[in-house]
Structure formats: C-alpha cells, structure tokens
C-alpha positions in Angstrom: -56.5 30.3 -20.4 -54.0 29.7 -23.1 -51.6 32.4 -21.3 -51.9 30.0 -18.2 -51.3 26.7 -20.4 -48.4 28.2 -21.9 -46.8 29.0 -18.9 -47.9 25.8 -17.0 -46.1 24.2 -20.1 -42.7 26.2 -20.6 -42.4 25.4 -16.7 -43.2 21.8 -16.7 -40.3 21.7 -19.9 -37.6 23.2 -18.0 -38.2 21.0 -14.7 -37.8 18.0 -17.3 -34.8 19.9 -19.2 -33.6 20.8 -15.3 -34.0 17.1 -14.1 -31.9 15.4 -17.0 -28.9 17.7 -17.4 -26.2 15.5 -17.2 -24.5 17.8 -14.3 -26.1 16.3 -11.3 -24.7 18.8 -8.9 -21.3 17.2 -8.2 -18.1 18.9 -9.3 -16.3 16.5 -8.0 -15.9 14.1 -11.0 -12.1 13.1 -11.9 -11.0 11.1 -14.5 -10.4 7.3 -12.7 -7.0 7.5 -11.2 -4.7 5.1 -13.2 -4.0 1.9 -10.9 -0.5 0.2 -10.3 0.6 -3.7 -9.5 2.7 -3.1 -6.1 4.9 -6.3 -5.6 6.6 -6.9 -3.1 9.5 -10.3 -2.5 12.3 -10.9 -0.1 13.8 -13.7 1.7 13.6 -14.8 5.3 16.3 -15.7 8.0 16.2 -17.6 11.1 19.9 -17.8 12.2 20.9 -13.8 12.4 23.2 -12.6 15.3 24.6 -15.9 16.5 20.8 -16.8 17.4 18.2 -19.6 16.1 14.6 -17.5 16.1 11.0 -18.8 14.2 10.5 -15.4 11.6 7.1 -13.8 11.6 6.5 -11.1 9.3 3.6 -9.3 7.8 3.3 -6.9 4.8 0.0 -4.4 4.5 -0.5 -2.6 0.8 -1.2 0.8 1.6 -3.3 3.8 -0.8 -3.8 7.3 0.8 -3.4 6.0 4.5 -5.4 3.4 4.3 -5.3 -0.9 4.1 -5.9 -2.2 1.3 -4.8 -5.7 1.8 -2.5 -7.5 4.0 -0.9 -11.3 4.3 1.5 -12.2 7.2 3.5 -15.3 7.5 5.3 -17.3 10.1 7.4 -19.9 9.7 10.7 -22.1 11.3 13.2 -22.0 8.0 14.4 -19.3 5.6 11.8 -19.4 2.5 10.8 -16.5 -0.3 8.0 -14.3 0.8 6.1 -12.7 -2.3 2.8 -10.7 -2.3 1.2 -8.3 -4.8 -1.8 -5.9 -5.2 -3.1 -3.7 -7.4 -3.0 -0.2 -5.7 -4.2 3.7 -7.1 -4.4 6.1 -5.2 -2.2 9.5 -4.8 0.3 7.8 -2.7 0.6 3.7 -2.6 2.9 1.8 -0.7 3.9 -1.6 1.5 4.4 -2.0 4.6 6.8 -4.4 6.6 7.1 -5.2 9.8 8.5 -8.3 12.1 5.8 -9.2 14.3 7.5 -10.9 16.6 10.0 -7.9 17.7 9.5 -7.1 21.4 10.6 -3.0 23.0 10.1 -5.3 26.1 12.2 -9.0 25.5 15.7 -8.8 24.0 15.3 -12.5 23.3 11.6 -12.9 21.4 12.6 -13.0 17.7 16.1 -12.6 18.2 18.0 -14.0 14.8 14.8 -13.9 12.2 14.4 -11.2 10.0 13.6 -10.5 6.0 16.6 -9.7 3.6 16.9 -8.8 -0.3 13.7 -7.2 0.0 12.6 -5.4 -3.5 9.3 -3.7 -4.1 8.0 -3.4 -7.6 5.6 -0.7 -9.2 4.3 -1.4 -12.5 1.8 0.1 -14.8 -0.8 -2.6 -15.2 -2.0 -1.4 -18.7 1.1 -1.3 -20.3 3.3 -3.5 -18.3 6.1 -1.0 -17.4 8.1 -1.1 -14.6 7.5 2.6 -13.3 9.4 1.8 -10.1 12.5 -1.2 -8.8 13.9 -0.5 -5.1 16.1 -2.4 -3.2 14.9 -2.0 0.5 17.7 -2.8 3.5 17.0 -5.8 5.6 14.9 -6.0 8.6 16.0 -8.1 11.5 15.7 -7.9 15.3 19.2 -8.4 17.1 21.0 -5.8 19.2 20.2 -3.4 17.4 17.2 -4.1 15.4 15.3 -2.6 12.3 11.6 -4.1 12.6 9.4 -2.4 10.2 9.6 -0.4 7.2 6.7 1.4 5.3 7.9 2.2 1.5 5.7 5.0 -0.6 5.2 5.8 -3.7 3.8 9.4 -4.7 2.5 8.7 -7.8 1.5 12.4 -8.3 5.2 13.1 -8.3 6.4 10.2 -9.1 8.9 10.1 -5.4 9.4 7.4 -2.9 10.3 7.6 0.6 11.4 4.8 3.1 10.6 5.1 6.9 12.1 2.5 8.9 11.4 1.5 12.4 14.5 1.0 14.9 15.1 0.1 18.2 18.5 -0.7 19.8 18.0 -3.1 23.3 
C-alpha cells in the first residue's frame, strides 16, 4: 500500500511540475519586434499640364502586406497632406495613390496630383531618424504616375519604391 501511494504521489508531482513549466509548447516566442513612426507629408496641385482638376489622394500604412491604417483626402486647392502611424513589422511602408486617375478617361483628374512628397522613419524610443526620402511627384496628365508604394525592410535596413504609370 505504501509502494502504490508512493507512486500515486511521484505521478501526481510531475503532472503538477509538467503543468507549470513555463514552456507551454510554443517555440515560437520572439522578442517584440521594435516599432517605428512612419510619416508621411507632401503638397497637393490642382493646375498641372495646362489643366484645372479637384486632387483626390489616399495614403495606406502598410506592415508585412497588410493595412494598417489609411486616410484619403479630396479637395479643390493645393494644401499640405500629412499622416503618420506607428508601424513594426519585417517590412513597413506607405502607400500613395490618386484616386481619381482613370486607364479609361484621359480627362478625370487631369492637372491634380501630390508633389515634395517625403516619408519619414523614426525610432520611436529614441527619437532617431532611421530613414528621410524624397519620393518623385505623382500626377495624372499625359503621361501619368498615379500611385507609389514605398518600403522599408527593417531587417535589412533597404527601401524600395514601386511606382504605378500609365501613359494615355
């Protein structure tokens, strides 16, 4: 009888030992990926090309793929567009696009676009810049340069810039 309480015992203390080990099963822990303040300003046009056009522009803060946040504004005269969000993630970013160009209409948004476009990456924590860029403009015309989507590999520490064109 005492064999069988023994056991019973030195069981029922390693299910409890088992049960509150601080390795639940998941390997996957990381340490918190470090965060970053994306910022993002330029400056609206209305009379590009020879041609008077309301602006309508969007910008979406981007992390691994995926939307974080977005703000879009519209508008009949030039003003200074700024957003900002804080982003981590192996590769953050912004996104800008004209949402009023048209593949189909030569004419809808003709003249408006965004100019002296900068995107800012900063360290949060320690309030340094890690990243300035100067993006080109975006404006629908003839030719026309509607979107842009600018990332930041923070694993690397790389950007890249993909513009969208289209020429009418």
């Amino acid at each position: 009888m005492k064999n069988y309480l023994f056991n019973y015992l030195t069981v029922l203390l390693l299910l409890f030992a088992i049960s509150c080990s601080s390795d639940d099963g998941d390997n996957s822990e990381n340490p918190s990926e470090p965060s970053y303040l994306v910022s993002f300003n330029g400056d609206t046009f209305t009379d590009g090309c020879g041609d008077m056009s309301d602006y309508s522009v969007e910008v979406e803060f981007v992390s691994d793929g995926n939307v974080e946040g977005a703000n879009d504004w519209n508008g009949s005269s030039s003003q200074t567009l700024s957003d900002s969000r804080e982003l981590s993630g192996d590769v953050i970013g912004v996104r800008l696009t004209l949402l009023n160009f048209d593949s189909s209409s030569q004419t809808n948004g003709r003249g408006s676009g965004l100019e002296s476009i900068r995107i800012n990456i900063t360290n949060p924590n320690s309030g340094t810049s890690v990243l300035d860029a100067n993006l080109f403009d975006l404006f629908i015309c003839t030719d026309s340069v509607y979107g842009v989507l600018f990332s930041y590999d923070t694993m690397n520490d790389s950007f890249t810039e993909e513009y969208e064109q289209f020429g009418f």
